[in-house]
C-alpha positions in Angstrom: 0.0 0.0 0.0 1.6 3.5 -0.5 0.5 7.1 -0.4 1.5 9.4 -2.3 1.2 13.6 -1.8 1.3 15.8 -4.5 0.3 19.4 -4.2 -1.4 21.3 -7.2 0.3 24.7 -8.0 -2.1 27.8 -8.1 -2.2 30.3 -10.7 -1.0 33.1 -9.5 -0.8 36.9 -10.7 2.9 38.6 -9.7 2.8 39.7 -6.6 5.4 40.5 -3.4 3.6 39.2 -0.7 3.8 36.2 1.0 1.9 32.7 0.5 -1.8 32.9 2.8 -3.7 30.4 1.7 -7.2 31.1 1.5 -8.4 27.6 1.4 -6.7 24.0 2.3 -7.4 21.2 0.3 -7.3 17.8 0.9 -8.3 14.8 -2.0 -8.1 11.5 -1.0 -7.9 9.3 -3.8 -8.6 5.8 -3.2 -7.6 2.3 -4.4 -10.7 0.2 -4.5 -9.2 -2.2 -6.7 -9.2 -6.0 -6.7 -6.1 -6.2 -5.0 -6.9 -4.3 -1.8 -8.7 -7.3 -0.7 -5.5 -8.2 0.7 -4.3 -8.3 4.5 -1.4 -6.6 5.5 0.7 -8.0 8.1 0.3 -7.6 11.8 1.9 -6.6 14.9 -0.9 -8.7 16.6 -1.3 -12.6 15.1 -4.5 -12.9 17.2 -6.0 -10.1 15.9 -8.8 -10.2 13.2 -7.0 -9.3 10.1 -8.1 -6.7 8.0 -8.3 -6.2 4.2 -5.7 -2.9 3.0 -9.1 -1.6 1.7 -10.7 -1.6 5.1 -8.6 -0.6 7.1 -7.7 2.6 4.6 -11.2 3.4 4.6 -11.5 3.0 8.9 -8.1 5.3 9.2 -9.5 7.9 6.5 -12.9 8.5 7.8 -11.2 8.4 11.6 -8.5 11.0 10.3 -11.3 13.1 7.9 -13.6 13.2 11.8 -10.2 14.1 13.8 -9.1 17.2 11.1 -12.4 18.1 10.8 -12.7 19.1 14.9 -9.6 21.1 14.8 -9.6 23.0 11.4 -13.3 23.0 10.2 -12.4 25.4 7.5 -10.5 22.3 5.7 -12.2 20.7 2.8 -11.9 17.2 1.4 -12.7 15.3 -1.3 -12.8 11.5 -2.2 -12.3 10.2 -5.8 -12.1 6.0 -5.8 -10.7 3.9 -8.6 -11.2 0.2 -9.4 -14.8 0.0 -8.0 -17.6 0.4 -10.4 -16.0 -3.1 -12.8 -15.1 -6.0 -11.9 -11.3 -7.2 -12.7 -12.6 -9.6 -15.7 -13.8 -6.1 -17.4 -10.3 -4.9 -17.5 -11.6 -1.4 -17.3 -8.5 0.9 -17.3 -10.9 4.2 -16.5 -12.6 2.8 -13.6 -12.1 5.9 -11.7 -14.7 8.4 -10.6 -15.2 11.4 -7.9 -17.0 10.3 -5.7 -17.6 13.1 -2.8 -16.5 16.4 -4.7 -14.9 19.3 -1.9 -17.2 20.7 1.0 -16.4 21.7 4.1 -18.1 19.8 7.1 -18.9 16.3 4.2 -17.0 13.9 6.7 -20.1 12.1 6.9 -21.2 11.9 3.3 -17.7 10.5 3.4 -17.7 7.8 5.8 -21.7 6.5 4.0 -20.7 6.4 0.6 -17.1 4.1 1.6 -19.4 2.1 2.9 -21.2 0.9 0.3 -17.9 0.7 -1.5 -16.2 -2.7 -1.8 -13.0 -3.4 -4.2 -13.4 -5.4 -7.1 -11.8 -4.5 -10.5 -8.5 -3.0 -11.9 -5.7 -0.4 -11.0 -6.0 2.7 -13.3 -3.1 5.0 -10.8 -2.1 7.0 -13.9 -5.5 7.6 -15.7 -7.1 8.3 -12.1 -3.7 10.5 -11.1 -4.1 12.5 -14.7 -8.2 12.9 -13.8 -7.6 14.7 -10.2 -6.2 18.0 -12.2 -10.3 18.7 -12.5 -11.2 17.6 -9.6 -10.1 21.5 -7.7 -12.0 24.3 -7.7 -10.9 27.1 -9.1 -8.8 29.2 -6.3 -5.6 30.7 -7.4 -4.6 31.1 -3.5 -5.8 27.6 -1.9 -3.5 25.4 -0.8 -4.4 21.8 -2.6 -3.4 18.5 -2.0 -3.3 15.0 -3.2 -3.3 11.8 -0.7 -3.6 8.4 -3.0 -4.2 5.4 -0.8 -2.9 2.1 -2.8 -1.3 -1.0 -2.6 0.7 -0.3 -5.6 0.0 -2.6 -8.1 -0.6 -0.6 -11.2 -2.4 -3.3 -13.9 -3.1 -0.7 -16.6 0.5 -0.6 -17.7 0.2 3.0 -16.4 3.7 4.6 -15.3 3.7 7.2 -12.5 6.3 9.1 -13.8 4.6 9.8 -16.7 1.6 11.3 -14.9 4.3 13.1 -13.1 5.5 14.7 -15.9 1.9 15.8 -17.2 1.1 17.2 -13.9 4.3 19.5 -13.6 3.2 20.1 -17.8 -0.3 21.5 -16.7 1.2 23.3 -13.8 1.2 20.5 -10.7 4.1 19.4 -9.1 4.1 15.9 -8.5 5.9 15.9 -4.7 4.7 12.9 -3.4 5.4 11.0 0.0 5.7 7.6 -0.9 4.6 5.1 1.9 4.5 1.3 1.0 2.9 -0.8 3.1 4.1 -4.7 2.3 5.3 -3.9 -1.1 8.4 -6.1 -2.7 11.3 -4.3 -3.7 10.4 -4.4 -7.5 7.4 -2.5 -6.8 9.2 0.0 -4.8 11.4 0.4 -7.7 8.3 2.0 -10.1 8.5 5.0 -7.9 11.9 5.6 -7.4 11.2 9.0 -10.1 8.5 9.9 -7.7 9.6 11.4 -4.7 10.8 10.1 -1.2 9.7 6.2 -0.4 9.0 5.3 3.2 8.1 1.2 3.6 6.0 0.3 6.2 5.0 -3.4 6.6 2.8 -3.2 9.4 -0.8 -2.6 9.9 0.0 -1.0 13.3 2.4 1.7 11.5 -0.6 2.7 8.9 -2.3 5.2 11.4 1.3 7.4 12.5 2.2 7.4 8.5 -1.4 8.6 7.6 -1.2 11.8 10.4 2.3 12.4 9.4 1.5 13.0 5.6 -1.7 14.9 6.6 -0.5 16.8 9.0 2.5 18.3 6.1 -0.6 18.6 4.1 -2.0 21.1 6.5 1.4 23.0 7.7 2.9 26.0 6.6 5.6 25.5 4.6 8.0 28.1 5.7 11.5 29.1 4.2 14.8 31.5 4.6 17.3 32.5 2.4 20.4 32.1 3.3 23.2 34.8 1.7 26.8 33.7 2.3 29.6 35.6 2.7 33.0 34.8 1.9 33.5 32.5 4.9 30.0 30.4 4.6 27.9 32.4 7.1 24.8 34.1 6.5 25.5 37.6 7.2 24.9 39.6 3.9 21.4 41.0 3.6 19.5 44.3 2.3 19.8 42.6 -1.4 16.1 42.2 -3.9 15.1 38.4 -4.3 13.0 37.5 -7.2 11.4 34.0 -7.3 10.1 32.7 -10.4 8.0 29.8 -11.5 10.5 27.6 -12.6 7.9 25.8 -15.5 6.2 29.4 -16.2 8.8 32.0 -16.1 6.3 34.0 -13.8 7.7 36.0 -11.4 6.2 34.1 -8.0 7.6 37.0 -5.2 9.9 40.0 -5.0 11.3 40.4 -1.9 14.1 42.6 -0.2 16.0 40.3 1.8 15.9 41.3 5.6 18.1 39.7 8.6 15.9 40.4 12.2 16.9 41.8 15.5 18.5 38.8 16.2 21.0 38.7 12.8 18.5 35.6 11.3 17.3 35.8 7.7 13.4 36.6 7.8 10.8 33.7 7.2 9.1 33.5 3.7 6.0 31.8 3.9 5.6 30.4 0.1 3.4 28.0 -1.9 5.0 24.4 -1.7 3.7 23.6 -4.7 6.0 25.2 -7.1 9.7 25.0 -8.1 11.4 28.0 -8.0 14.7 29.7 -9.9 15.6 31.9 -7.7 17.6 35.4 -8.6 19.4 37.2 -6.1 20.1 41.0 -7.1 23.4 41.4 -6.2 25.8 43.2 -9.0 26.4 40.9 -10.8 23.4 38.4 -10.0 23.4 35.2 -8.3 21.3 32.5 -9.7 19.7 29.3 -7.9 17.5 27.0 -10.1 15.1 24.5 -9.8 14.6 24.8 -6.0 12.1 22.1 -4.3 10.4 23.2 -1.4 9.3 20.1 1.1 5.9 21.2 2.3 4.9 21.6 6.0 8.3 22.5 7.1 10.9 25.0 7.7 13.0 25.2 4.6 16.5 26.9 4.4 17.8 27.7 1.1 21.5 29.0 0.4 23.3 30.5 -1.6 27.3 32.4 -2.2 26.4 35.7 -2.1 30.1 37.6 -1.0 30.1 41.1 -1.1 32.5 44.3 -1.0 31.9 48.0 -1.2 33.4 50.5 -4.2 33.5 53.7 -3.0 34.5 56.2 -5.6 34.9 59.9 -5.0 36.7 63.3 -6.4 40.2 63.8 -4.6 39.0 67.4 -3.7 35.6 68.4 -2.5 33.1 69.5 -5.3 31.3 72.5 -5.3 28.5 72.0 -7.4 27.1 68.3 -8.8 29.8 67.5 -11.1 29.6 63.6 -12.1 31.1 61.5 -14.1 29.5 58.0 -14.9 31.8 54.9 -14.4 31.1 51.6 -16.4 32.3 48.7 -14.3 33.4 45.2 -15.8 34.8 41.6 -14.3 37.9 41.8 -15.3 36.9 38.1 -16.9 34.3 39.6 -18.8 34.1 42.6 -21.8 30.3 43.2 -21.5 29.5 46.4 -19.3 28.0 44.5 -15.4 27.4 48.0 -14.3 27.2 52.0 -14.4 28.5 53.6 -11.2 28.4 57.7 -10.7 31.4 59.4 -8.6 30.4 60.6 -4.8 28.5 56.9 -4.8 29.1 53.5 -3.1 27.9 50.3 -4.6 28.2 46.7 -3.4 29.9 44.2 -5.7 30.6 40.1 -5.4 34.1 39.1 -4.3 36.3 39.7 -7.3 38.3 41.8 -9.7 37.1 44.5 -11.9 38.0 46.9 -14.9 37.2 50.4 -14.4 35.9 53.1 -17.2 35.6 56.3 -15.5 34.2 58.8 -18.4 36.0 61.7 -18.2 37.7 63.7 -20.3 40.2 62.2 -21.2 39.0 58.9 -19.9 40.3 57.2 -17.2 40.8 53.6 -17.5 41.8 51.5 -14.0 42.2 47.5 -14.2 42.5 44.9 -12.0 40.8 46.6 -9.1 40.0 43.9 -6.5 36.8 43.9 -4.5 37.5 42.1 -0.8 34.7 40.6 1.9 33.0 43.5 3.7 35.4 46.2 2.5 35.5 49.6 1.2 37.8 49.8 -1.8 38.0 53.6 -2.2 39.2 55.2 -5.6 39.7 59.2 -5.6 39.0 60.5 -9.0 41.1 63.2 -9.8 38.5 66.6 -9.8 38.2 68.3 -13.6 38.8 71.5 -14.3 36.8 73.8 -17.2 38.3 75.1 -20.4 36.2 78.6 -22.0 36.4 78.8 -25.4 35.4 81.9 -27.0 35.8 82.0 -30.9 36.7 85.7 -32.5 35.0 83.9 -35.6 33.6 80.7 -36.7 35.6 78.1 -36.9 36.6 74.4 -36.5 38.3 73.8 -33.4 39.0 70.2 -31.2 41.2 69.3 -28.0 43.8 66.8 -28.0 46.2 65.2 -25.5 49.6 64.5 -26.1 50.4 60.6 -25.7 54.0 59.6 -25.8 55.1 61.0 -29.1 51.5 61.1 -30.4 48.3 63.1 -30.1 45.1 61.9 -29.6 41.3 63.9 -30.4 39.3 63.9 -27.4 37.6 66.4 -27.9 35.3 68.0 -31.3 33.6 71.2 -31.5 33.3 70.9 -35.1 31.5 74.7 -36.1 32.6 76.6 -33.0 30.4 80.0 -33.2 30.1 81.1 -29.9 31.8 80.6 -26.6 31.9 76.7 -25.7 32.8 74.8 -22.2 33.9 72.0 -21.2 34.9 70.1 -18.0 38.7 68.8 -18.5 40.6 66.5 -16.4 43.7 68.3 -15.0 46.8 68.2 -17.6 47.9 69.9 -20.0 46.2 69.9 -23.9 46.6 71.3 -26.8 43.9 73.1 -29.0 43.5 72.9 -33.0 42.0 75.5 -34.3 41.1 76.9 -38.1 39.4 79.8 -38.8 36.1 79.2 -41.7 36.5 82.6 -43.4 39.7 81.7 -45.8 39.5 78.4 -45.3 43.1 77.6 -45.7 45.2 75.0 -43.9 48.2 77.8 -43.1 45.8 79.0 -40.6 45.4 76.6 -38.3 46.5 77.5 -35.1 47.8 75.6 -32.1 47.1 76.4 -28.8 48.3 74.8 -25.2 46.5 75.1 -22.4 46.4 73.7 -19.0 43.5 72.8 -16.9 43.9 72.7 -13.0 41.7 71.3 -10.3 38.6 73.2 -10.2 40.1 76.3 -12.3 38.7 77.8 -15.3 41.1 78.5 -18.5 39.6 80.8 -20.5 41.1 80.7 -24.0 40.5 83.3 -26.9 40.6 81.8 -30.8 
């Protein structure tokens, strides 16, 4: 006998908060086929043995009664296979829903398995595939599949394939697999499933049952975990975006939060979805294909080291002057991210390149980014060249570069009086009057720009 818990994933819009709930769920879906006529072993040889079928109807309708005084607002359902042919019919869709979800139903449950009595064939598959309708529709409940069965699948059905179906149409197919008696070829068929517990006594049934139903009911809780550069959870104050991982939906957005007492905060999320989870940091840290196990506290982890860039002008500015920076892992050409002077940004552990675009530009390599510290680059302030043009004319800046000289600069059609902020040095500016337009005019003339000084230069 084994049951198996599988949790149907809700439809959800994007949203930040965290998983409530609005309705729990439970189906039962019962074997009723010719095989549950069987006796499991028991603890007690003078006892009156019991058929698997009758003693899983007795522990459901006892464990619907118990849930039902405690947490009224739970609803169940009962869908029963292999009971309407007998096993000569070989009917492979003898499966059927037999008390659909109410709340307070535990005793429409308890008459109709009653008149119930197994006869025909084992349809697991066909019945698993038919549950998907069986839910209202409620984007926030929390819905979940118990299958009660002694395992013998005679339809040729495979439980891996209804697995995959289920996780196709949205459901994640988590179950708890609890054999009762089963051989170890049968345990192998649902190795793909999920976690297998073997229990081959009927005095075990009844713990195993409460166990399964009471992770059914729990909150399934979780905490993310951001390691530093020495494995402990410090870093924090980082966005976390978890997406369906069969969807692509965004699931939550979070900013991650440690409490008073240094501990990550607890997410409450849906169980029933796998997530990929995306950590903001600069640059990002992925974690796919995370599995939640429902009705516990879940911890998830992930190397999330971090230092601080600090860059700023070696001389105090008096107005907003900026310059934007374009920041790159030394590993990688493509631009990771566009830091302003005067700010501080966290990075990952690691080496970077540095673009800082002034004029000229600055280029810095190799700049290493440690655990928890403050690398802190002063930026040389600029300075502003005035040009004012006695006539039109084409005029540019350049830099001298070893014996060379580079353009860094063009005003192309200079008319009128032109600024621009210079990083300190010394330049020379080309200049060529328009009226004539005659090579032999051009005119050179060097400047130099000083920390927070204006040159004023007359063409």
């Amino acid at each position: 006998m084994l049951f198996f818990l599988l949790f149907q994933l809700p439809v959800y819009a994007q949203q930040s908060s965290l998983f409530s709930a609005s309705a729990n769920r439970i189906l039962f879906v019962l074997d009723a086929s010719g095989s549950m006529k069987g006796a499991l072993r028991s603890n007690n040889p003078a006892a009156t043995k019991q058929s698997k079928f009758d003693l899983s109807r007795q522990l459901l309708v006892h464990t619907i009664d118990s849930i039902s005084k405690i947490k009224p607002n739970v609803e169940f359902a009962v869908r029963v296979f292999g009971h309407q042919s007998p096993r000569s019919v070989y009917n492979c869709k003898d499966t059927k829903l037999e008390i659909p979800f109410a709340k307070n139903n535990g005793a429409a449950i308890a008459k109709r398995l009653q008149e119930i009595e197994p006869k025909g064939q084992t349809p697991i598959e066909f019945t698993l595939a038919a549950c998907i309708g069986d839910f209202p529709e409620d984007s926030l409940s929390n819905n979940s599949i118990i299958l009660i069965t002694d395992g013998n699948e005679t339809c040729n059905g495979n439980i891996c394939n209804v697995a995959a179906l289920l996780q196709q149409q949205g459901i994640v197919l988590k179950p708890y697999i609890i054999g009762l008696g089963l051989t170890d070829s049968m345990k192998k068929k649902f190795e793909c499933a999920g976690a297998f517990f073997d229990v081959q006594r009927d005095d075990l049934f009844s713990g195993v049952l409460r166990a399964v139903v009471s992770r059914a009911l729990n909150a399934t809780t979780a905490q993310v975990n951001l390691l530093d550069a020495y494995g402990l959870p410090s870093e924090t104050n980082v966005e976390l975006t978890f997406y369906d991982h069969l969807s692509g939906n965004v699931k939550y957005r979070f900013i991650h939060t440690l409490n008073g007492k240094g501990n990550p905060d607890t997410l409450c999320l849906d169980p029933s979805a796998i997530y990929d989870l995306q950590i903001h940091s600069t640059p990002a840290v992925f974690k796919n294909e995370i599995e939640l196990v429902q009705g516990i506290h879940n911890t998830i982890a992930a190397d999330v080291p971090q230092g601080t860039l600090e860059l700023k002008w070696e001389t105090p500015a008096t107005n907003n002057t900026g310059a934007p920076c374009l920041v790159r892992k030394s590993t990688d050409p493509k631009i990771l991210a566009v830091q302003d002077i005067s700010r501080s940004q966290k990075y990952l552990v690691g080496n970077y390149d540095l673009e800082i675009l002034t004029l000229p530009r600055i280029v810095m390599k190799q700049i290493q980014i440690e655990q928890s510290k403050t690398t802190a680059l002063k930026i040389p302030r600029p300075g502003t060249l005035s040009v004012s043009p006695q006539s039109t004319g084409v005029a540019s800046v350049m830099v001298q570069e070893g014996n060379n000289l580079r353009k860094i600069w063009d005003f192309n059609q200079i008319a009128s009086v032109k600024t621009l902020a210079l990083q300190p040095g010394s330049y020379i500016v080309v200049f060529r009057p328009e009226k004539g337009r005659q090579s032999s005019k051009t005119k050179e003339y060097p400047i130099k720009i000083i920390t927070g000084k204006t040159t004023s230069l007359k063409l």
